[in-house]
VEXDREN-2710 file (C-alpha; in Angstrom, 1 decimal):
% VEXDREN-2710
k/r/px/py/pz
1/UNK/58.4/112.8/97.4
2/UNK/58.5/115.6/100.3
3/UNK/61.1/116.8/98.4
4/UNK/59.0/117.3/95.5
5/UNK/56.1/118.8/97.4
6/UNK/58.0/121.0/99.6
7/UNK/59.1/122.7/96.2
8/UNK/55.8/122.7/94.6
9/UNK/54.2/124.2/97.3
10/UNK/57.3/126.9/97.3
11/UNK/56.2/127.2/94.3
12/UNK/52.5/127.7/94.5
13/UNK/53.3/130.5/97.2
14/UNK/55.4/132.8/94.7
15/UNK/52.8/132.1/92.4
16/UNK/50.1/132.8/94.6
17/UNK/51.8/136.1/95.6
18/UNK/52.5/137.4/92.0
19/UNK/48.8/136.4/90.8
20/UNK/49.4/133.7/88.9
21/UNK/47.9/130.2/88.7
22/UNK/51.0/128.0/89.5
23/UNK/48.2/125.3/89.4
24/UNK/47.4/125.6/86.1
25/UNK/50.9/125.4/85.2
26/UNK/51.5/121.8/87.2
27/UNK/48.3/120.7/87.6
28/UNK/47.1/119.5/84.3
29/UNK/48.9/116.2/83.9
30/UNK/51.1/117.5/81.5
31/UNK/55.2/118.3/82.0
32/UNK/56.2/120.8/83.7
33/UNK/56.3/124.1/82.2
34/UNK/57.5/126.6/84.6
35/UNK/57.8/129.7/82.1
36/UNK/54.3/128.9/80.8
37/UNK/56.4/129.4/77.0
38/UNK/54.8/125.6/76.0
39/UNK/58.0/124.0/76.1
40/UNK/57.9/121.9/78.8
41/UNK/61.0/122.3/80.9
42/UNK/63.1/118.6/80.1
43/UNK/63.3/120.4/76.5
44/UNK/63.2/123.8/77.0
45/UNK/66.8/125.9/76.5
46/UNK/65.6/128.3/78.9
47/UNK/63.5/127.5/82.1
48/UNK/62.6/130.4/83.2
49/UNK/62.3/132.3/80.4
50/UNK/64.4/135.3/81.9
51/UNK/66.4/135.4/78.6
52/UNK/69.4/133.4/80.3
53/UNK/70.1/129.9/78.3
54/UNK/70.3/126.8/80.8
55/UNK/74.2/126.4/80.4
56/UNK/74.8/130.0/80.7
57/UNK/72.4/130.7/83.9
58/UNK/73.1/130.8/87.5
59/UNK/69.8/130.2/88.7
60/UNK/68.3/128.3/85.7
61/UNK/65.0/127.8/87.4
62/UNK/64.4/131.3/89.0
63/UNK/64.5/134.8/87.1
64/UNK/61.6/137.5/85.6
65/UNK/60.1/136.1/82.4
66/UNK/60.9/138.2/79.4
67/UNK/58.6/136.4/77.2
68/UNK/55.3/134.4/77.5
69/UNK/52.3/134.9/79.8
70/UNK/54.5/135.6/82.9
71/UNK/56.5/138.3/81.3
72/UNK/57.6/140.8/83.7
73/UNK/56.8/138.5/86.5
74/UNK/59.3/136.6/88.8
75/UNK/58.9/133.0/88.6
76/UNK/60.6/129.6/89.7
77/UNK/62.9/130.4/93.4
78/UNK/65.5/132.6/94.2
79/UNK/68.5/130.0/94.9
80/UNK/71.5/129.9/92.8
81/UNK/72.8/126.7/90.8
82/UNK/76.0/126.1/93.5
83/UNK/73.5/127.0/96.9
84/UNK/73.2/123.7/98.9
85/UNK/69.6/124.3/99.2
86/UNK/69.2/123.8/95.8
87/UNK/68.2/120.3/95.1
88/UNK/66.5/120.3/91.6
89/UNK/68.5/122.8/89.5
90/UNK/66.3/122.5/86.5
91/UNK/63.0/122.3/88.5
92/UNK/62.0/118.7/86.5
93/UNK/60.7/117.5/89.7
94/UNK/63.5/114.7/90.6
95/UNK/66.5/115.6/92.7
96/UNK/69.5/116.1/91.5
97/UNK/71.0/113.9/93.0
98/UNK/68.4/111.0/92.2
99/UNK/69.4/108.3/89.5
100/UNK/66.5/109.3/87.1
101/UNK/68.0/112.4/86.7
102/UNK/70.4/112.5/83.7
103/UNK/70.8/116.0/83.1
104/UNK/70.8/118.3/85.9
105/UNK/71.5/121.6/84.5
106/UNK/68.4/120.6/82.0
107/UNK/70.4/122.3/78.9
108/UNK/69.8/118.9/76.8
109/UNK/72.7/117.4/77.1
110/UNK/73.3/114.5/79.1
111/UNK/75.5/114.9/82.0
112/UNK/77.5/111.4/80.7
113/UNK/77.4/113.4/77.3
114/UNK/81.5/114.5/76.0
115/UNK/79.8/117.5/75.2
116/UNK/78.4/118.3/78.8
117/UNK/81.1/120.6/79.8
118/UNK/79.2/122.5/82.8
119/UNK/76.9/119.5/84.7
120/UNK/75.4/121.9/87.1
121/UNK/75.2/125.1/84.7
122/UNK/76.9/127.5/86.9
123/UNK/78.3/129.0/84.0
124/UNK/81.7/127.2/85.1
125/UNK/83.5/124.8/82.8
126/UNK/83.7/121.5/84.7
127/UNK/87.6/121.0/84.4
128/UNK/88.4/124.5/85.3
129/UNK/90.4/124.8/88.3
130/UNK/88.0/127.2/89.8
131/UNK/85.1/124.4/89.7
132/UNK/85.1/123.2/93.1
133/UNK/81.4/121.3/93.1
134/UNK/80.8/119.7/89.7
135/UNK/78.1/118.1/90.3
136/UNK/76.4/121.2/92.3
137/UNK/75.5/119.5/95.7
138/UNK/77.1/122.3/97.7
139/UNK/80.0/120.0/98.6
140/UNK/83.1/120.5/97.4
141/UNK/85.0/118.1/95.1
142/UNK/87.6/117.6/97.8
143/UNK/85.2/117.5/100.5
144/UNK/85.8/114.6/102.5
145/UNK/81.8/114.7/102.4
146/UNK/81.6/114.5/98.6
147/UNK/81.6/111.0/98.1
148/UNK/80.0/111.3/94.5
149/UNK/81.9/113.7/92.5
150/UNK/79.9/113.9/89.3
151/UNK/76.6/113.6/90.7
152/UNK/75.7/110.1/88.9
153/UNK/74.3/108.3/91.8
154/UNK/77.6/105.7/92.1
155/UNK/79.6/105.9/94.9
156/UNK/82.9/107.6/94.3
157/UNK/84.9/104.2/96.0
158/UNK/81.7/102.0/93.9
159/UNK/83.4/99.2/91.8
160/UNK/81.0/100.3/89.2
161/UNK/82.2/103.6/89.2
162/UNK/84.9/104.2/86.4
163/UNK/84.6/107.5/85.6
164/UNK/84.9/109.2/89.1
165/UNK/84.7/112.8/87.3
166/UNK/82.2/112.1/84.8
167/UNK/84.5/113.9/81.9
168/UNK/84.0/110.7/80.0
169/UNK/87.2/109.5/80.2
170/UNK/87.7/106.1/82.3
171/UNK/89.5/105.9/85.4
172/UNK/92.0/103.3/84.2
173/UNK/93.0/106.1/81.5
174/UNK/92.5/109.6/82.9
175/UNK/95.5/111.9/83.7
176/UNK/92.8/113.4/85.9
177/UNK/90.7/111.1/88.1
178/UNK/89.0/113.7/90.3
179/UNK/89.0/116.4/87.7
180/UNK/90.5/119.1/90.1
181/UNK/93.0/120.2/87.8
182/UNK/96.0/118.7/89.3
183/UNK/96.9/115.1/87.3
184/UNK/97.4/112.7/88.7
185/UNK/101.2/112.6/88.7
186/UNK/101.4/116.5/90.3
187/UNK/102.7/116.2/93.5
188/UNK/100.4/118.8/95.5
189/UNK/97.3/116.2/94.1
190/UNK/97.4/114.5/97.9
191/UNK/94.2/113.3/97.0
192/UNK/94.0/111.8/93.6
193/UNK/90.2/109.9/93.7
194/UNK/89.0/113.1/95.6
195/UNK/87.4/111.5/98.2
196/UNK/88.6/113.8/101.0
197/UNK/91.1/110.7/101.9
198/UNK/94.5/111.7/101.5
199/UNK/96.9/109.2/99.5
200/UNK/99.0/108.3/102.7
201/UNK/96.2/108.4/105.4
202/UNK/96.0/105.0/107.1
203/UNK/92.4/104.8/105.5
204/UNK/93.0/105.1/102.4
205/UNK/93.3/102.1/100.7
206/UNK/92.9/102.8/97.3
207/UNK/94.9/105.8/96.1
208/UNK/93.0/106.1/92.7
209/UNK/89.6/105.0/93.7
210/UNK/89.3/101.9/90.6
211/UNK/88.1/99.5/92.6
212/UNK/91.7/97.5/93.3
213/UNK/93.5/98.4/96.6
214/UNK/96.8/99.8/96.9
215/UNK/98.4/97.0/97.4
216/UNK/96.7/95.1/95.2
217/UNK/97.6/97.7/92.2
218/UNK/101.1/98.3/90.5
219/UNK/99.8/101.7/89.8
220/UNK/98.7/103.3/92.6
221/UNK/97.6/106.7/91.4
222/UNK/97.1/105.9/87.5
223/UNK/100.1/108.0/86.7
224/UNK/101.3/105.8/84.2
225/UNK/104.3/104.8/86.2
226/UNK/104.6/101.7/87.8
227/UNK/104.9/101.8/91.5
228/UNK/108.3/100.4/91.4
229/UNK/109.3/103.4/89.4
230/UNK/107.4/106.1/90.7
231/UNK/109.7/108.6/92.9
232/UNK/106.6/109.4/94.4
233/UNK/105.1/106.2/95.5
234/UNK/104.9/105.0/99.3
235/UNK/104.8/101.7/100.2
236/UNK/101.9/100.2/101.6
237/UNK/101.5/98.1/105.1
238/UNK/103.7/94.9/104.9
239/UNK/105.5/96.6/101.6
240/UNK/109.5/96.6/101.7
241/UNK/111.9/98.8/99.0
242/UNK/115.5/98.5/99.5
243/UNK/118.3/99.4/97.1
244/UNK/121.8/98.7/96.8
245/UNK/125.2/99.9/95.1
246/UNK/127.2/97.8/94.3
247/UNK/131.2/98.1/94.6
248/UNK/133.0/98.8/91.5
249/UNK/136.3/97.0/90.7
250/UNK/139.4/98.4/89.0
251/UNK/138.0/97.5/85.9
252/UNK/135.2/99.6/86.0
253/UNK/135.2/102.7/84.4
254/UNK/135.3/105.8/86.6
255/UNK/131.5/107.6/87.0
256/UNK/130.0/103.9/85.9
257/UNK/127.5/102.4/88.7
258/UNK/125.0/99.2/88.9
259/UNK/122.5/99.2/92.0
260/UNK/119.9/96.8/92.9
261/UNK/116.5/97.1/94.0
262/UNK/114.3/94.1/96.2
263/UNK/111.0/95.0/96.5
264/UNK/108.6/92.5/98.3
265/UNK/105.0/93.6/97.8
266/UNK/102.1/93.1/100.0
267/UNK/100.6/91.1/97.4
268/UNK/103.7/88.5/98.2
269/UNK/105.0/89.5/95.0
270/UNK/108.7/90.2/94.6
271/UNK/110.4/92.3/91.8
272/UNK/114.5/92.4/91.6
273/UNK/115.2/95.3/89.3
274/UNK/119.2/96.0/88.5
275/UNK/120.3/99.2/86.4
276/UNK/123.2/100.2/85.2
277/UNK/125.1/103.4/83.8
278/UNK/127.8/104.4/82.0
279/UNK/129.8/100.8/81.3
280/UNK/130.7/100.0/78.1
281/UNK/127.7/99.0/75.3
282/UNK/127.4/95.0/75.2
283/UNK/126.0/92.0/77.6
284/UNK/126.8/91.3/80.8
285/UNK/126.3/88.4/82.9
286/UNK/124.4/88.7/85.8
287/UNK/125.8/86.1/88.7
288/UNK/123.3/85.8/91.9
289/UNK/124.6/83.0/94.2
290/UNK/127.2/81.8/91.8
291/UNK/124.9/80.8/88.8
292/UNK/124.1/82.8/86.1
293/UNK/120.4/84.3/86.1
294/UNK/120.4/86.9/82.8
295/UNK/122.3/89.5/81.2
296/UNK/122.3/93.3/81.9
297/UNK/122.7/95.0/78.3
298/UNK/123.9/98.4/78.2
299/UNK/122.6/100.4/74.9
300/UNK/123.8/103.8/73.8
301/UNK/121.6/106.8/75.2
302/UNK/122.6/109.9/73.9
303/UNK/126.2/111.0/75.8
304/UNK/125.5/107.8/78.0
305/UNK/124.9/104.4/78.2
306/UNK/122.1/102.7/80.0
307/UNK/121.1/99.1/81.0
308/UNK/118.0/97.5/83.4
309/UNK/117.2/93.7/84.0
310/UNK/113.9/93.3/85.9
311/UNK/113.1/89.4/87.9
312/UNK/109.5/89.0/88.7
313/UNK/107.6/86.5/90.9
314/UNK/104.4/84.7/89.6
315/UNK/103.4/83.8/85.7
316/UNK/102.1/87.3/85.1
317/UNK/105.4/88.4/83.4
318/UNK/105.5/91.3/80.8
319/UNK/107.7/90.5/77.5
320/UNK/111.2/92.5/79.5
321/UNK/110.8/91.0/82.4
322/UNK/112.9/87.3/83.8
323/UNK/111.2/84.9/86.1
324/UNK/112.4/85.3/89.6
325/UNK/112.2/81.6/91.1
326/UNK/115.6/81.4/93.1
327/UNK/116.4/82.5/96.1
328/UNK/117.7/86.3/96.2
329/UNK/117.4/88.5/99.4
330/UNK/121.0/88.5/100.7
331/UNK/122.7/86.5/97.8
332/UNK/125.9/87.7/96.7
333/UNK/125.7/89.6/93.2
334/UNK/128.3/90.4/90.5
335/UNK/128.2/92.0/87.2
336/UNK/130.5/89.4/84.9
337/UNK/131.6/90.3/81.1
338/UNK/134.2/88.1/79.3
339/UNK/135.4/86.7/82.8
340/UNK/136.0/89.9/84.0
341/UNK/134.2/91.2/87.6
342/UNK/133.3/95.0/87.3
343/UNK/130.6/95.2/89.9
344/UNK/130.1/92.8/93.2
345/UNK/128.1/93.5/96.3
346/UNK/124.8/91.3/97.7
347/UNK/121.3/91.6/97.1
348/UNK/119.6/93.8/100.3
349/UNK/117.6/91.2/102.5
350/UNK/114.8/92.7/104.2
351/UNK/114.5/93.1/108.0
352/UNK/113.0/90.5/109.9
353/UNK/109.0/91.3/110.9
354/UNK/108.6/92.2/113.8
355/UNK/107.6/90.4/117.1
356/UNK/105.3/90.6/119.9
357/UNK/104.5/94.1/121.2
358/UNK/100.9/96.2/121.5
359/UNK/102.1/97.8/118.1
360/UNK/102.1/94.6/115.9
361/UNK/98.3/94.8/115.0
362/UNK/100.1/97.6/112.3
363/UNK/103.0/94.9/110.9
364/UNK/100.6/92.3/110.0
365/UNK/102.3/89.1/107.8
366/UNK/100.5/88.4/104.6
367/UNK/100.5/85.1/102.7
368/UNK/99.1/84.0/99.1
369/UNK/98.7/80.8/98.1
370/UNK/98.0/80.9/93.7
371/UNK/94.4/79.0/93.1
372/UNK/94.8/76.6/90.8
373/UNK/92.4/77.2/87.7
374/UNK/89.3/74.4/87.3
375/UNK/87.2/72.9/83.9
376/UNK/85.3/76.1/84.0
377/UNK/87.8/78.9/84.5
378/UNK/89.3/80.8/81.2
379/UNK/92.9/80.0/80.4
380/UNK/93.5/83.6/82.1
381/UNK/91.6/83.6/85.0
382/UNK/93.5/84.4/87.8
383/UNK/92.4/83.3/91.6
384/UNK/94.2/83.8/95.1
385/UNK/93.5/83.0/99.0
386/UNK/95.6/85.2/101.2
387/UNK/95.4/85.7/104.7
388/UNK/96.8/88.8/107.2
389/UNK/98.3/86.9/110.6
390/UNK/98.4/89.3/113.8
391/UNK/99.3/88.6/117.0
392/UNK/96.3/87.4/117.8
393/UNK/96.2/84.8/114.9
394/UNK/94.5/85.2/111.3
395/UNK/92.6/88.5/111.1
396/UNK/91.7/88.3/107.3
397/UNK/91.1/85.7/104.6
398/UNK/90.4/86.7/101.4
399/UNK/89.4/84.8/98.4
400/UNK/90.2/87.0/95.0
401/UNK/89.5/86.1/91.3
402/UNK/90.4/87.8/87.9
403/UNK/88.8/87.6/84.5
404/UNK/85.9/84.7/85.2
405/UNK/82.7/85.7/83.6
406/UNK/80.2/87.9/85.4
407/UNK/78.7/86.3/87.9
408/UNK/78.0/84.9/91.7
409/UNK/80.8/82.2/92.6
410/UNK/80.6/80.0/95.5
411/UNK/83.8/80.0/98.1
412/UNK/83.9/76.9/100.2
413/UNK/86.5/76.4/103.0
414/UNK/86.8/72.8/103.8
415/UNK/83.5/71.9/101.9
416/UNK/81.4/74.1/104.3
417/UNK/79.8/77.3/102.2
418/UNK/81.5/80.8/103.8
419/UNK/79.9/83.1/100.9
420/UNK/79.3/84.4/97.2
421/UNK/82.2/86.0/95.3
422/UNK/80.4/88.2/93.4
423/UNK/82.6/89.3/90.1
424/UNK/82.2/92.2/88.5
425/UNK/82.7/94.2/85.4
426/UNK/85.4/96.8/85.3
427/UNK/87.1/98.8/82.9
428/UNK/89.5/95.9/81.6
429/UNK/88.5/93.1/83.3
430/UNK/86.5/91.5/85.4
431/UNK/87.3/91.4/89.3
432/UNK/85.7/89.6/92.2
433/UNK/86.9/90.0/96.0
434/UNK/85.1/88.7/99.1
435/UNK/87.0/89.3/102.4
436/UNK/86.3/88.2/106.1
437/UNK/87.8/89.9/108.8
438/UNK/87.7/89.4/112.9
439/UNK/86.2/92.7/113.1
440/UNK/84.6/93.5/109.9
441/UNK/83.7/96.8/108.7
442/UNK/80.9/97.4/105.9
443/UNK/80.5/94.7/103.2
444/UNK/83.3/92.2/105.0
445/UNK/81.9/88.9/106.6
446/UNK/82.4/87.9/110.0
447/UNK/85.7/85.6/110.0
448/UNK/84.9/83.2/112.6
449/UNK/85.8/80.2/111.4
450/UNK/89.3/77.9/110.5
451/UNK/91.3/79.0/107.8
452/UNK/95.0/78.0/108.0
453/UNK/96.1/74.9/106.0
454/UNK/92.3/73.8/104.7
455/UNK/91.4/73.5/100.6
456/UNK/89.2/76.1/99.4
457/UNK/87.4/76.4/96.3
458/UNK/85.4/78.7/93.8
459/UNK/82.4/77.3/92.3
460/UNK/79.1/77.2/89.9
461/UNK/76.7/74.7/90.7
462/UNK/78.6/71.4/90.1
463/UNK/81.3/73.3/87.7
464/UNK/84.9/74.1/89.3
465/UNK/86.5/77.6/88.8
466/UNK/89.4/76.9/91.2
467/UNK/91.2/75.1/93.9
468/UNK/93.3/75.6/96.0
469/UNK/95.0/75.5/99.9
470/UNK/94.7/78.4/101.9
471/UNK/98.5/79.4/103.3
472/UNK/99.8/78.5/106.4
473/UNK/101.3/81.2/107.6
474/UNK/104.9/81.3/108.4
END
């Protein structure tokens, strides 16, 4: 509201000092009308009349009138589109930052329209390179201050928010998340949700900003690879990546190679992912600990051949991939066709965690336990309780839940309510997390309270979602 009057009366004073009657433009309970042309200015292509279209004008609400009863005079103020001290770009009275106001530049189309391609009008096409403030805030796209790229009113790190650049393309499948001009697979884009957090900063926790953390996501920057195959990917906190080659035998033709990868997620996931090159086409057995656990099949690939076998924890599988439920990290490993041996080595085992010492608040142990699903989840529906153990004890318990209907869920922990798990609509599915933490920070809860070992379940009323134990701990 001061805002408002602060520019009216800005207002009345050029109009005043020109000779004009600014009051008789505003003051008769009709829309706004700066250029006095009788198209009020939601609907008019031209403010302020200075000949300029909206989309094409750097100060759409400021310039001399070529037309209409002010013609010749200077009307509206004197700051540009892109100035910070301009809040209301097309002088409609709200903010441009407010959530009534749908079309900032005030050229008619809707700044969610495909065809808005300049939100603020500065005459700049939003996905040029050279657009640093989209949105026309006077903060810069990468601005660690700009925390709502395309000026829609939803935080940039907001669940809600799926369409962090407002180019009408969602998150989940835009090449171009901040709309800086780098995709997201480019290298130099250290900042791929453009919220002035780089990717590997300790405080980043969600590389893409779509609502799932890093360590919760197999796709960390929405590249389209797969963390487990993206050269570029860093693991997160309590994330191990090793690889192995394994020794070829006599039988194996010279230049041919098979190496293993074990990577334990923070999630407690585990992928085992063996690739081969360069052996003859056909199946192979794959021995871990003596027993067969799959085959390795090398195809034809142009002037080589090529084979990969991927194990996964958990039930989520995709249609290539084998369930890992056997033991693996440090089991011996051999690539077996017809009886013949022509690779051997051992799965790598991952170090132990470490112990004791003033650093171990950064090598926190995470464990999951699976909810089991209730009458009332979906046959999908995914739950989880996972807590972070310090050295201290349990730092964070956390209760997350996948594809239940939209709603508030009651957690209970040993019978006793501990809060609502609010789930949420996202781009493909719905998501709920709640999260307590010893010293929580912004929407966490206060963990004060016994975790380790007790039942814990997610509920409607009287109807049961899930059920579960919360883990132990090691």
């Amino acid at each position: 509201m001061s805002l408002i009057r602060t520019r009216a009366g800005l207002r009345l004073l050029a109009a005043a000092s020109l000779g004009l009657s600014a009051m008789e433009v505003h003051a008769t309970g009709t829309a706004p009308d700066l250029d006095g042309d009788g198209v009020p200015n939601l609907v008019d292509p031209d403010i302020d009349g200075d000949g300029i279209p909206n989309a094409l004008d750097e100060n759409i609400d400021g310039g001399i009138a070529k037309t209409g009863p002010y013609a010749g005079q200077y009307i509206g103020d004197h700051v540009n589109n892109d100035n910070p001290a301009e809040r209301d770009i097309d002088d409609d009275g709200l903010a441009d930052d407010s959530l009534g106001e749908t079309d900032v530049d005030g050229d008619g189309k809707s700044d969610s329209s495909p065809y808005e391609a300049d939100t603020d009008g500065d005459g700049r096409n939003d996905t040029l390179a050279s657009e640093r403030d989209m949105d026309g805030d006077g903060k810069l796209d990468d601005d660690s201050s700009e925390d709502d790229i395309d000026g829609d009113s939803l935080d940039d790190d907001d669940f809600a928010e799926d369409d962090i650049d407002g180019d009408n393309s969602s998150d989940s499948m835009d090449d171009d998340i901040d709309g800086d001009s780098r995709g997201n697979a480019v290298t130099n884009d250290d900042d791929v949700d453009g919220d002035g957090k780089l990717n590997d900063s300790d405080n980043e926790d969600d590389d893409d900003g779509d609502g799932a953390r890093d360590r919760d996501d197999d796709d960390d920057n929405n590249d389209g690879i797969k963390d487990h195959d993206d050269d570029g990917h860093h693991d997160e906190e309590d994330e191990i990546e090793q690889r192995a080659d394994l020794a070829a035998s006599v039988q194996a033709p010279a230049g041919s190679w098979v190496k293993v990868e074990l990577q334990s997620m923070a999630t407690g996931k585990v992928e085992l992912k063996i690739r081969g090159r360069d052996l003859p086409v056909g199946n192979y057995q794959i021995l871990i600990g003596g027993a067969v656990r799959g085959l390795l099949t090398m195809q034809q690939d142009d002037d080589e051949t090529r084979g990969k076998t991927e194990f996964e924890t958990g039930n989520d599988l995709d249609e290539d991939e084998l369930p890992l439920n056997f033991a693996v990290a440090g089991a011996p490993i051999s690539i077996v066709r017809e009886g013949i041996t022509f690779f051997s080595g051992a799965i790598p085992a991952p170090p132990p965690p470490p112990t004791g010492g003033a650093d171990d608040d950064h090598h926190n142990h995470t464990y999951i336990s699976p909810l089991v699903r209730g009458a009332g989840a979906p046959p999908e529906a995914k739950g989880e309780a996972e807590i972070d153990v310090g050295v201290a004890g349990v730092i964070v318990f956390e209760v997350e839940a996948e594809d239940l209907p939209v709603g508030a869920y009651d957690v209970r922990v040993d019978g006793a309510l501990r809060g609502t798990l609010d789930v949420i609509q996202l781009p493909e599915k719905t998501r709920g997390e709640l999260r307590f933490e010893t010293e929580p920070e912004g929407d966490d809860l206060e963990l004060d309270f016994p975790v380790i070992g007790l039942p814990v379940t997610i509920r409607q009323g009287e109807t049961l979602f899930f059920s579960g134990t919360i883990p132990r701990g090691g």
